[in-house]
C-alpha positions in Angstrom: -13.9 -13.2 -14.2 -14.9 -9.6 -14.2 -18.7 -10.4 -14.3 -18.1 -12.3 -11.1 -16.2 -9.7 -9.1 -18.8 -6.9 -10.6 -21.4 -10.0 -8.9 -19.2 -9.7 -5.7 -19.5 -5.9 -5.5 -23.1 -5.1 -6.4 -22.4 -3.7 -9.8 -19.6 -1.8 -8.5 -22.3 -0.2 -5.8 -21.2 3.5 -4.2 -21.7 2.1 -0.9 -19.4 -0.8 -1.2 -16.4 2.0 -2.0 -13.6 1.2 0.6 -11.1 4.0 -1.2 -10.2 5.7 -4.0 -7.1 6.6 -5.5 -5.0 8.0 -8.8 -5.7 5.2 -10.8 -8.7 2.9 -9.9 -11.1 2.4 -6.8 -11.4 -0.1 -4.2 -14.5 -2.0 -3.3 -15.8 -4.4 -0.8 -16.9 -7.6 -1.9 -18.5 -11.2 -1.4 -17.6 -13.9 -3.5 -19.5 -16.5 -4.3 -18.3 -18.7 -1.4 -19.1 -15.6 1.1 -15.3 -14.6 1.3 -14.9 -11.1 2.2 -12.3 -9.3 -0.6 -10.9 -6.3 -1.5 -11.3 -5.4 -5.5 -9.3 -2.4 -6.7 -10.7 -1.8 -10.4 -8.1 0.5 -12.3 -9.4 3.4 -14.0 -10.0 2.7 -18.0 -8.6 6.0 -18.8 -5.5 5.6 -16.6 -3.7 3.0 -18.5 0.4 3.8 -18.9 1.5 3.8 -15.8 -1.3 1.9 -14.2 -0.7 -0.7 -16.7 2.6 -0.9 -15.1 1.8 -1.0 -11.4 -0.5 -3.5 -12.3 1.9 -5.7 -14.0 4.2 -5.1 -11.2 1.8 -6.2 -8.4 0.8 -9.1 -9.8 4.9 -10.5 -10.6 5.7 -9.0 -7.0 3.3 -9.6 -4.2 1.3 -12.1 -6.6 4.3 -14.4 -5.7 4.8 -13.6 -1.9 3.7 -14.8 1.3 4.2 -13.0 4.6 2.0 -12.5 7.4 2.8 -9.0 8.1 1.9 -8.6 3.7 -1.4 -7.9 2.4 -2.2 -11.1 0.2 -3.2 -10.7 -3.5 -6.0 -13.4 -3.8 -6.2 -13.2 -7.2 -6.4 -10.6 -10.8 -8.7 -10.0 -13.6 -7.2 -9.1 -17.4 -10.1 -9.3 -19.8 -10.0 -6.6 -22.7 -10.2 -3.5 -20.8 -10.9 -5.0 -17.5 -8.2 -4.7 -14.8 -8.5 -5.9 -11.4 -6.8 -7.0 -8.5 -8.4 -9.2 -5.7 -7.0 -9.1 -2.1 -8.0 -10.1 1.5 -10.3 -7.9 2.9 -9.1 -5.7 5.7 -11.4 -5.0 8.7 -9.9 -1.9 10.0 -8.9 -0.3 6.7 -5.7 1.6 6.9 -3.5 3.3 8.9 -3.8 6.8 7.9 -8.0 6.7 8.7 -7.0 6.0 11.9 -4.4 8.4 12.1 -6.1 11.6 10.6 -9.9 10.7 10.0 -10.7 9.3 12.7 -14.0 10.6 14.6 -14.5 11.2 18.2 -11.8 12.6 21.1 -10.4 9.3 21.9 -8.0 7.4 19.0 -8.5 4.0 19.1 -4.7 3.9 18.8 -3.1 3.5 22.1 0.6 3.3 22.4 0.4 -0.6 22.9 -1.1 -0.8 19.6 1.4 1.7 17.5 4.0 -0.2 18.8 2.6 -3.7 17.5 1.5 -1.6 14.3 5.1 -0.4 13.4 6.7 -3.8 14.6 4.5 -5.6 12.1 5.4 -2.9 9.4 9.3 -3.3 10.4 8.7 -7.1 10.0 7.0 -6.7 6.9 9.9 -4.8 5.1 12.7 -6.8 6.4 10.7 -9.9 4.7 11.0 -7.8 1.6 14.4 -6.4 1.7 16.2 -9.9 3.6 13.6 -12.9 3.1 13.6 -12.6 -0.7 16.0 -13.4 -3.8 16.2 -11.0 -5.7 15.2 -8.3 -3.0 12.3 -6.1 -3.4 11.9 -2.7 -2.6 8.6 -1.0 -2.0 9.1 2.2 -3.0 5.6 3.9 -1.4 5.9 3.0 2.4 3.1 5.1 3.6 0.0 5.2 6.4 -2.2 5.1 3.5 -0.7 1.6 2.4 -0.4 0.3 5.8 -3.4 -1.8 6.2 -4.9 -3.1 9.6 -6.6 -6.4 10.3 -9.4 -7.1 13.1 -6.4 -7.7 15.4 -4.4 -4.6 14.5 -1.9 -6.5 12.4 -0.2 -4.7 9.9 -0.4 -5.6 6.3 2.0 -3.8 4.1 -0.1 -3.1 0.7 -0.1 -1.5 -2.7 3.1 -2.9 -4.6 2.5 -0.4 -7.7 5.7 0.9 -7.7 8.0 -1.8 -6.9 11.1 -3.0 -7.4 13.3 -5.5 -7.7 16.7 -5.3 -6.1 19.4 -8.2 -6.9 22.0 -9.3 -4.1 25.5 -8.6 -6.4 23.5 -4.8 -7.1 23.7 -1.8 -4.3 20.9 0.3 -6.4 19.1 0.6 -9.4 18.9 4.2 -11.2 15.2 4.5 -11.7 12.5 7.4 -12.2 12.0 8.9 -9.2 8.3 7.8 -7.9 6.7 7.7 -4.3 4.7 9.9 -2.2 5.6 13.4 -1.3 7.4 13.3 2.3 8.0 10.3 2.8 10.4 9.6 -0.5 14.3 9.6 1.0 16.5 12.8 0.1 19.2 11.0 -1.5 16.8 9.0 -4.0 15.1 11.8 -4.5 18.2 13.4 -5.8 19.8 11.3 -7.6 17.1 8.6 -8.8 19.8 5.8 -7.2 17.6 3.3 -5.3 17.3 0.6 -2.6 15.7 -1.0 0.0 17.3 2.1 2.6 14.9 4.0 0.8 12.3 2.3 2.3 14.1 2.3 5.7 13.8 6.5 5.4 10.0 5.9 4.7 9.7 3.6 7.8 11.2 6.5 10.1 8.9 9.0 8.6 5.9 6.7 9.2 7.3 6.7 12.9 7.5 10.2 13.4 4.1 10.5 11.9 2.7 7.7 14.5 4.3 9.4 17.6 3.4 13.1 16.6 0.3 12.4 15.2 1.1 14.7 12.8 1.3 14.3 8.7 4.7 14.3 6.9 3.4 17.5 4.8 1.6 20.2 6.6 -0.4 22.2 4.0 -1.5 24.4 6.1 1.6 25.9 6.8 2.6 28.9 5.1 4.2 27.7 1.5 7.8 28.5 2.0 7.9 26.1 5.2 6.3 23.3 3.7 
């Protein structure tokens, strides 16, 4: 219920904030049996869309098991309550550790890029091969790459979705993703499917062998 995950996070405490995003904020929690969770509590005022992803996650990765997958552990729908109840990740996500992180040396060495993106390339072929109908992820970013206390990749954040039948090559759909990382052709023409993804995945690898983010804002405007 929502009084027990407000329970689990200390009355939604500012120092149990793991992240923050458009539409709702992620705590750390402790359930009543001392699991460790993830709640991400969607914004009252952001309904619409949110409503959607929401909807979307729960039909989607609310019905999938993978070990390269974040797991949903569970939801919340009372009234104006909406939450979503995963694992709890020990080394957050990919992009802290890739453009936050403190101190000269990254706790990324090669050895563990390499069994980050494996996991990630694991994760989406799941997706895009393992499933009937297919789904396609649609926001495959460092941000919603999520790391374990091993370094395992957890693909996360199903928002935006979708579902791909075998007998269909695309489905025309709003265009939706993250700056830089969303493919050209989609972009364009709004005509989706699971290569999409594939683009995102090479972007991701660029970004993990430069070091570098997919968008530099710091560059002059014209050659961003």
């Amino acid at each position: 219920t929502c009084r027990e995950l407000e329970e689990a996070t200390d009355g939604f405490a500012a120092q149990n904030v793991l992240g923050e995003g458009g539409y709702g904020v992620v705590y750390k929690g402790v359930l009543r049996d001392s699991t460790l969770v993830a709640i991400k509590n969607l914004h009252n005022n952001s309904r619409g869309q949110a409503e959607k992803d929401f909807k979307v996650e729960v039909a989607t990765i609310g019905r999938v098991r993978h070990k390269n997958l974040v797991s949903l552990l569970g939801y919340c729908s009372e009234g104006a309550c909406r939450m979503l109840v995963y694992e709890y990740m020990e080394n957050s996500n990919l992009d802290k550790w890739l453009h936050h992180e403190d101190g000269e040396i990254s706790q990324l060495n090669w050895d563990t890029r390499m069994h980050i993106l494996l996991g990630t390339a694991k994760g989406l072929a799941y997706l895009h091969e393992g499933l009937e109908p297919k789904i396609v992820h649609r926001d495959v970013k460092s941000s919603n790459i999520l790391l374990d206390g091993q370094w395992n990749a957890r693909v996360s954040d199903f928002g935006l979705a979708k579902l791909l039948c075998s007998e269909a090559s695309y489905v025309t759909t709003r265009v939706m993703g993250t700056f830089g990382y969303v493919a050209p052709e989609y972009a364009r023409t709004g005509m989706l499917n699971e290569r999409s993804d594939v683009y995102s995945f090479g972007v991701l690898v660029m970004e993990m062998i430069t070091g570098r983010t997919p968008v530099d804002y710091t560059r002059p405007t014209a050659e961003v």
